[in-house]
NUMARKOL-957280 format. One line per 3 residues: for each residue x, y, z of C-alpha. Coordinates in steps of 0.02 Angstrom, whole numbers, plus 50000, padded with zeros to 5 digits. Example, Ala and Ser with C-alpha at 12.3 -4.5 7.8 and 13.67 -1.06 7.14 Angstrom:
! residues 2
50615/49775/50390  50684/49947/50357
This chain:
! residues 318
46161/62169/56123  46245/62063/56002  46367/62016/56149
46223/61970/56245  46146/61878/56121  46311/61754/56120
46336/61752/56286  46141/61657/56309  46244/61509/56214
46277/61469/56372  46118/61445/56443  46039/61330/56317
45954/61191/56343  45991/61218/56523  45892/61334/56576
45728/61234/56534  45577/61254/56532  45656/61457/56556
45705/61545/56387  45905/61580/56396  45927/61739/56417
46079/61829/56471  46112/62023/56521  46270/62132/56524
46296/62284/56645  46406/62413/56548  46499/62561/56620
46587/62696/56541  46613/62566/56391  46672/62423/56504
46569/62269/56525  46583/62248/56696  46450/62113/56743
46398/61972/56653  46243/61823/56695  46148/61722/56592
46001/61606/56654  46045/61466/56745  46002/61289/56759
45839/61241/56776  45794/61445/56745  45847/61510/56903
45924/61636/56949  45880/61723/56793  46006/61822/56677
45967/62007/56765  45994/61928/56939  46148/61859/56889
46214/62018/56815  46162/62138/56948  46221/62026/57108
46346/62136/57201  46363/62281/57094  46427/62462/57186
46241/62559/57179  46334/62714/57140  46428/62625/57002
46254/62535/56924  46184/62705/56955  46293/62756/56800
46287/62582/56697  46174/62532/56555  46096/62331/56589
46073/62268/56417  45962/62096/56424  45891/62006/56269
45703/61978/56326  45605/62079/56441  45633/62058/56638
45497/61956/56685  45355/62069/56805  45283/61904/56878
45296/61834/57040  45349/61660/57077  45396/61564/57236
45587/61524/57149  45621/61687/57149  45573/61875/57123
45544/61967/56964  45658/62036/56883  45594/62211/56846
45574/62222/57045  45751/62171/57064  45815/62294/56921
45694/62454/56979  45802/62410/57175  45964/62404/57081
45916/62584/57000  46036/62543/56819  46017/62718/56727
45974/62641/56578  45900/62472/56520  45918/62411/56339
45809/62267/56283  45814/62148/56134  45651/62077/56145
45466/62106/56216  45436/61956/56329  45259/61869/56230
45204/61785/56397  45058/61852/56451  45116/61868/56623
45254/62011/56584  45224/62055/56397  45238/62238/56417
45218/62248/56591  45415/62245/56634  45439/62373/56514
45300/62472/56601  45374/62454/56782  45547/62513/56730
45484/62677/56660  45366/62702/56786  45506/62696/56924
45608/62839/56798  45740/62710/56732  45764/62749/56537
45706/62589/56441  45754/62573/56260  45689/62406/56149
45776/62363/56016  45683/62219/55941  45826/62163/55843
45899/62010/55735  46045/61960/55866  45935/61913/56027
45772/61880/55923  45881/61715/55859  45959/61695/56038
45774/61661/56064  45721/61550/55953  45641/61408/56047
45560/61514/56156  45487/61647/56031  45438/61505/55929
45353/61434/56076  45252/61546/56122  45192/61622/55963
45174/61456/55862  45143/61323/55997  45294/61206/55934
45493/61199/55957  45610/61289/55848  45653/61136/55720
45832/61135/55652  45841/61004/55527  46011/60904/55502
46060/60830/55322  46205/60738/55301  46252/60675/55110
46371/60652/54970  46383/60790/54832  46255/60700/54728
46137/60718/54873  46134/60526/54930  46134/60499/55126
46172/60297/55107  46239/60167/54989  46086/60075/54892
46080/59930/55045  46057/60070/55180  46224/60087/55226
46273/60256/55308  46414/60244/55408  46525/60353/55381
46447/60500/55262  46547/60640/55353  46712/60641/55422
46741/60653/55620  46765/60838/55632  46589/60850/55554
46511/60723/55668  46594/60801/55813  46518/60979/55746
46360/60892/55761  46361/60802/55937  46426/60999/55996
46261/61037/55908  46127/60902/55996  46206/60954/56167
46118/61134/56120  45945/61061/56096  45800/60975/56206
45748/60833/56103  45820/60757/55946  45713/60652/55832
45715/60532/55687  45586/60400/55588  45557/60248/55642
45636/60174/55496  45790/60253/55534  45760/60174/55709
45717/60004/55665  45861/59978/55537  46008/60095/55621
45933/60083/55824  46047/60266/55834  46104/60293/56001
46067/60490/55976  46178/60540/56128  46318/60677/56132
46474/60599/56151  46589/60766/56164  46711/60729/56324
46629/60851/56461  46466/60868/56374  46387/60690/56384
46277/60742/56539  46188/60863/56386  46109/60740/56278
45939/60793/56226  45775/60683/56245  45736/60551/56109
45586/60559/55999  45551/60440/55853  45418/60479/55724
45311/60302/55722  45122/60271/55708  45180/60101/55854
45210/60121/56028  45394/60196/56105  45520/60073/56029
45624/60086/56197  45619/60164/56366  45654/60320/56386
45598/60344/56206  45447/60464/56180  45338/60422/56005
45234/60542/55877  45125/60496/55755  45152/60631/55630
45268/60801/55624  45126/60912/55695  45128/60839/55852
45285/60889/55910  45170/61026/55979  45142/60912/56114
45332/60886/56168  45318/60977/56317  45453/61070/56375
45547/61066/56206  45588/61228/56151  45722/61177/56029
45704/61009/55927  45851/60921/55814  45768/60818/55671
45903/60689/55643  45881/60530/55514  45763/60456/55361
45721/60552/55195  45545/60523/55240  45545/60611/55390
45639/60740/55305  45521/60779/55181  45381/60773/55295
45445/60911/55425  45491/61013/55239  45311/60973/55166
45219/61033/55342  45330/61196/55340  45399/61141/55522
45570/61185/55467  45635/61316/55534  45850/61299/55536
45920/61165/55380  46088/61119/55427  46189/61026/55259
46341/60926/55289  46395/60887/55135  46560/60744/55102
46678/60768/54952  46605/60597/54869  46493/60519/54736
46371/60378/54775  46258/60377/54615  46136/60253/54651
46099/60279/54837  45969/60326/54946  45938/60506/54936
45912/60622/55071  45740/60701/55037  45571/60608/54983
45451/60683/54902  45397/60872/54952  45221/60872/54841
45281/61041/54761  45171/61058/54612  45263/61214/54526
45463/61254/54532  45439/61418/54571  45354/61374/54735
45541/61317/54763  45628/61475/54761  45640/61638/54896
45626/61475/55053  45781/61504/55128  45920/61615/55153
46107/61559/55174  46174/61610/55353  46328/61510/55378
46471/61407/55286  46618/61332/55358  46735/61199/55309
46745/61048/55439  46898/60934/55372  46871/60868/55196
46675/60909/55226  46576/61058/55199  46438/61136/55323
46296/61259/55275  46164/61342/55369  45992/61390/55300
45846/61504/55401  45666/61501/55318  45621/61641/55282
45464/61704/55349  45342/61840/55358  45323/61821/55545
C-alpha cells in the first residue's frame, strides 16, 4: 500500500476535481500492473490497473488501491467496483473508505457481496496520498501546506522589503517541483502589491503545471486570471482546490496559523543572519506558551545546497 500510496504522486493535481488515486495488481509477490488516475479523473486508478490482465492470472492477484472503488455511475465512465467484481481479483486491499456519499461503503459492500475478499487498511501511507481530497470532503476546504522561507534568525526580508534571494536555487527549484503538485497557490496582497510574484512553476517540462493564483485582499482581483478572498476561511469557496500552497507575507502567515487552516508547514531555512528584518510570522494571538507546544510533528529534513528544508504535519485529533 505504501507503493501505492507513492505511485498517486503521479496523479496530482491532474486528476482534478478526481482524488489521485492509484492501484497495484500483485501476483505471487510481483507487481505486475500498475495505474493511477488520470487527467482530468478518468480512467480511474483500478481501470488503469486491471486493463488487459490474463483472467486466470488476476484470478490469483491481490489489487491493492488507496481509496475505495467508486460504486457510482457516471456517463465518463463505469464504476469501478463493477469493473473490479468483472475482473474477479481474489483479493482487494484498500487504504481508505471513500467519504462521498455516493460510494462510502457501498464499494466495499459490492465486492464482498460478489465473494471477492476485501481487506481495509485505513492506514497512514494512502490516508496522506489523500490529503486534499479527505480534507475536502470532511472539512469543506483544501489541504493547506504553508511555505516559509527565512534566515536563521527567522527574517524573510531585509528591513526595506527586500527578499530576493533568501534561499539558494536548489531550494527554489525544490519549491517550483512543489507548486506543480498543488491546485492553487496564494499570497497577501501586500506581498502582491510590493513583489507582483509571478507564482508560476518554472521547472523545464513542468511549466504546463502551474497552479491557479489566489491573493488574500479585501479589493477586487489585482489581475486577470487572478481569483481574490477576503479572509483565510474562504478558501472554502475555491472550488475545485483540493490542495492549496500559501506562498508570501507574515500577515498572511499568521492568519492561516491563527485560524488553524494549516495543515503541512514547509521551513526553508538559509545559512544567514539579517537582524533587523522583516520577520516571517505576525502575530498568532497566543495568550499562554504552553498553547504553543504538542502543534506539530517533524516529518521530513533534507539538506538543499547551503539551505536547510523541514516538514511539519499538525497534529490533529481527526
Amino acid at each position: 500500500m505504501a507503493a501505492a500510496a507513492r505511485l498517486a504522486l503521479r496523479a496530482r493535481p491532474l486528476a482534478r476535481p478526481n482524488p489521485g488515486v492509484a492501484a497495484l495488481v500483485v501476483h505471487e509477490g510481483r507487481v505486475i500492473a500498475r495505474g493511477w488516475t488520470q487527467a482530468g479523473g478518468r480512467p480511474h486508478a483500478e481501470a488503469e490497473a486491471l486493463a488487459g490482465l490474463d483472467p486466470q492470472v488476476l484470478a490469483e492477484a491481490t489489487l491493492y488501491v488507496t481509496l475505495e472503488p467508486c460504486a457510482h455511475q457516471s456517463e465518463r465512465g463505469p464504476a469501478c467496483a463493477d469493473l473490479i467484481v468483472a475482473a474477479r481479483p481474489a483479493r482487494v486491499v484498500i487504504g481508505q473508505i471513500d467519504p462521498d456519499p455516493r460510494t462510502a461503503g457501498q464499494g466495499i459492500a459490492r465486492l464482498e457481496a460478489s465473494g471477492i475478499a476485501v481487506s481495509l487498511l485505513e492506514d497512514a501511507a494512502s490516508a496522506a496520498s489523500l490529503a486534499g481530497f479527505l480534507t475536502r470532503q470532511r472539512h469543506g476546504r483544501p489541504w493547506v501546506t504553508l511555505k516559509l522561507a527565512m534566515s536563521l534568525d527567522g527574517c524573510i526580508a531585509l528591513a526595506d522589503g527586500t527578499s530576493r534571494w533568501i534561499t539558494g536555487e536548489a531550494a527554489r527549484a525544490h519549491v517550483h517541483a512543489l507548486r506543480a503538485q498543488n491546485d492553487a497557490i496564494l499570497v497577501g496582497g501586500g506581498t502582491w502589491r510590493a513583489d507582483s510574484p509571478r507564482l508560476d512553476v518554472r521547472l523545464p517540462g513542468l511549466e504546463d503545471r502551474s497552479p491557479r493564483r489566489v491573493v488574500l485582499t479585501r479589493g477586487a482581483a489585482p489581475a486577470d486570471g487572478v481569483t481574490a478572498i477576503p479572509a483565510p476561511g474562504a478558501i472554502a469557496g475555491l472550488a475545485g482546490v483540493q490542495y492549496l500552497y500559501v506562498e508570501g507575507g507574515a500577515e498572511t502567515a499568521a492568519a492561516f496559523l491563527a485560524g488553524d487552516l494549516v495543515d503541512e508547514l514547509h521551513l526553508y531555512t538559509a545559512p544567514i543572519l539579517i537582524g533587523d528584518g522583516r520577520r516571517a510570522l505576525g502575530a498568532l494571538g497566543l495568550a499562554n506558551l504552553a498553547d504553543a507546544h504538542g502543534r506539530w510533528q517533524l516529518t521530513e529534513r533534507r539538506q538543499l545546497g547551503s539551505d536547510s528544508f523541514a516538514s511539519y504535519l499538525r497534529t490533529r485529533n481527526s
